[in-house]
Each structure stands twice: as C-alpha cells, then as structure tokens.
C-alpha positions in Angstrom: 284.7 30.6 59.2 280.7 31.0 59.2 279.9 34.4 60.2 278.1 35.0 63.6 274.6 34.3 63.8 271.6 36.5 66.3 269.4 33.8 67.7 266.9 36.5 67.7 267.0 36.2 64.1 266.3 33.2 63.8 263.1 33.4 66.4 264.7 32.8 69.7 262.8 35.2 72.4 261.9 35.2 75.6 259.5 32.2 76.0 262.3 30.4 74.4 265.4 32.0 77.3 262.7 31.0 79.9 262.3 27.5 79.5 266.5 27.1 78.8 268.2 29.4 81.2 268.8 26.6 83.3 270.3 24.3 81.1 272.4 27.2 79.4 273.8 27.8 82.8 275.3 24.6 82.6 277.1 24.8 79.5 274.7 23.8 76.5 274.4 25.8 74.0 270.6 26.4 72.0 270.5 26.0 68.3 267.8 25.3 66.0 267.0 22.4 64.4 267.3 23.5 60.5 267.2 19.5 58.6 266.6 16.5 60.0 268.3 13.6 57.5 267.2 10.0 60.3 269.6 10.6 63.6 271.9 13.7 62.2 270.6 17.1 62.1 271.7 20.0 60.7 271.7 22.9 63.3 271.7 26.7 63.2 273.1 28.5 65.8 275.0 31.7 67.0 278.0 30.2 65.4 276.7 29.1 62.1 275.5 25.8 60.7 276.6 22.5 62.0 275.3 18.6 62.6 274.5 17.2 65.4 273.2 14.3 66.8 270.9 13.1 69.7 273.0 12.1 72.9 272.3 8.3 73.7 270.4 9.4 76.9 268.1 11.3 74.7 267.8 8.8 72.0 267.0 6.3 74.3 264.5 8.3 76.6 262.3 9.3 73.4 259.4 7.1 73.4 258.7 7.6 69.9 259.9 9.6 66.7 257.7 12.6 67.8 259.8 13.0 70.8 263.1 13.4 68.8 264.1 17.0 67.3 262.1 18.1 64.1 262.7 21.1 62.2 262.1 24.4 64.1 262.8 23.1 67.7 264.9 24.5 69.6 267.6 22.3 70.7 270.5 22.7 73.7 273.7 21.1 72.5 277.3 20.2 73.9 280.0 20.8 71.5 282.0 18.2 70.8 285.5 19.6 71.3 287.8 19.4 67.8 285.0 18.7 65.6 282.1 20.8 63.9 279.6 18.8 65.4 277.8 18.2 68.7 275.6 16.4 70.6 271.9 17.1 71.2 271.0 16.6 75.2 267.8 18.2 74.7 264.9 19.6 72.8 263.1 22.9 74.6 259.4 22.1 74.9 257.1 23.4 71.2 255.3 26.2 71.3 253.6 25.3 68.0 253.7 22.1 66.1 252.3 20.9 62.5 252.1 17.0 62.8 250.0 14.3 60.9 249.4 10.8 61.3 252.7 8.8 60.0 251.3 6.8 56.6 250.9 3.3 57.6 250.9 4.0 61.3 249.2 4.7 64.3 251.3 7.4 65.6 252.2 11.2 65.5 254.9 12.6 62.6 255.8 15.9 63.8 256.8 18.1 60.1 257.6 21.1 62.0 258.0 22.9 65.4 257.4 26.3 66.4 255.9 27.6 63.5 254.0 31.1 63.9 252.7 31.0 59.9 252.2 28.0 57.6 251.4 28.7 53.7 250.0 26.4 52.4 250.3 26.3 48.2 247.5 24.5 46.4 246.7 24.7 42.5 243.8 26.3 41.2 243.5 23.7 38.5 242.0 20.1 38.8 243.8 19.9 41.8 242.4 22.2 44.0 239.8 20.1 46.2 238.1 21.7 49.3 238.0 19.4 51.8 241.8 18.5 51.7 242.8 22.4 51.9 240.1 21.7 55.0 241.9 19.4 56.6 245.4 20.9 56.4 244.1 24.1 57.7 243.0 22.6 60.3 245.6 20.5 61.1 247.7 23.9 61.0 245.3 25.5 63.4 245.5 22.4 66.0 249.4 23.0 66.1 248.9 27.0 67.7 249.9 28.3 64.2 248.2 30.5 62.0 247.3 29.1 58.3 247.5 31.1 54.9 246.2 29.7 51.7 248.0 30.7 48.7 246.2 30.0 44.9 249.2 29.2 42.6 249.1 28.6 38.8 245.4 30.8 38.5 246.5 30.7 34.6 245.5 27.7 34.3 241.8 28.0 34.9 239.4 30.0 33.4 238.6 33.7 34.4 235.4 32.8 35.4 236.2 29.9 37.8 238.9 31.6 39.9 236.2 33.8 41.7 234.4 31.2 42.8 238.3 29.1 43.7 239.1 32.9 45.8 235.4 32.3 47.5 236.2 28.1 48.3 239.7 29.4 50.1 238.4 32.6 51.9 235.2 30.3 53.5 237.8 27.7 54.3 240.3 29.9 55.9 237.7 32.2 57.9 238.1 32.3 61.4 
C-alpha cells in the first residue's frame, strides 16, 4: 500500500480548488499528471501513483495532441472500481505551459504544464551557443514561467572564457 500523498505537496493550491470544486463535487478525484507514455499516464495523487487513461469523450473532444494531458496538469479522474487505474474525464485549465513547435509539424507540443521554474542546463564547452539558450528562454517566458540558466561542465573551458560564458547567460536571462 502507497503511503498517502498531500496534493499541496505536490503544488495543488487554491487557483487549482477554484477551477475543480465543481467537478470534485461530483465524484472525480484531481491528480497530477507525472509521465505521459502515448494514451496511458502515470498519475500522482492523494493516494499514490497510478495509470490512467483519457475517457473516450475526452479523447475524442481533444482537437489535437496539445489538448490531451501533459506532464504537470492537473487532471480530475474516476476510479475504476477493482483496479489501480482510472479514467481521465478532464484536464484543469494551465496556468503555465512550456510548448514548442512538434518537428515536422505545424502544430503545438506541449513538454510541460504548470511549471513555476524551468532550468535550463547548457554546456559551457563548444556547445554553448547564444541564440539557442535565447530562444528557449524565451520560449520559457511565453509559457508564464520563470527561466534559470544553469552553466554545467565549466571544467571544460578555459579560466579565461567562462567570464565572458557567465556574462553571455546573465545578458540573455536579464529581465
């Protein structure tokens, strides 16, 4: 037996109780989405960590991938009685969302929902190239969250050349 779980802790709040009182009233219960493997999930909620998957209705109704659960929503699910698993009838609206362009496609791939911080890691060797680490903060910034760089693997370039790497991040990240 999973031990008990506060949805507090794992960033349910007020906003959150708002928009599902409704719906809880009825009998669903909130989780959050933790993995996402196609049309299972793997949810967290007061009662631990279980799968789930999108009701028909839901499935059906979601005009594209973006409208389906991603990790960090905040879904309201029906147990399914007997098993460990239930059924996702809907996804609480995003208060924060880091999404790209899918590759190959002219439409929205949402990587994660409700996010208040995003790290993003980039090398300070070779790899380290401004005007990517521009376009991922921003992209982080469009979403409502906010963006921290972090400089990994600084023994890899010279002592000289990480002052000016510490300089490139700070003028990207200002503001």
């Amino acid at each position: 037996m999973q031990p008990r779980i506060r949805l507090e802790d794992l960033g349910w709040d007020e906003w959150f109780k708002e928009r599902a009182k409704e719906a809880v009233g009825k009998g669903l219960v909130p989780a959050r989405v933790i993995e996402t493997h196609q049309r299972i999930y793997r949810l967290r909620g007061a009662k631990g960590e279980f799968l789930a998957k999108p009701t028909g209705k839901m499935f059906r109704a979601a005009g594209s991938k973006s409208e389906l659960p991603a990790a960090g929503d905040w879904v309201l699910t029906r147990p399914i009685q007997g098993h460990d698993e239930a059924g996702i009838e809907l996804i609480l609206p995003r208060r924060t969302k880091l999404s790209r362009k899918a590759a190959g496609e002219d439409r929205e791939q949402v990587i994660g929902a409700n996010l208040d911080t995003v790290f993003m890691v980039t090398s300070c060797s070779h790899e380290f190239n401004e005007r990517r680490a521009e376009r991922y903060i921003a992209a982080i910034r469009d979403g409502g969250a906010d963006p921290v760089i972090v400089l990994n693997k600084s023994d890899l370039v010279a002592p000289d050349v990480l002052p000016e790497l510490k300089a490139a991040a700070e003028a990207i990240s200002t503001g």
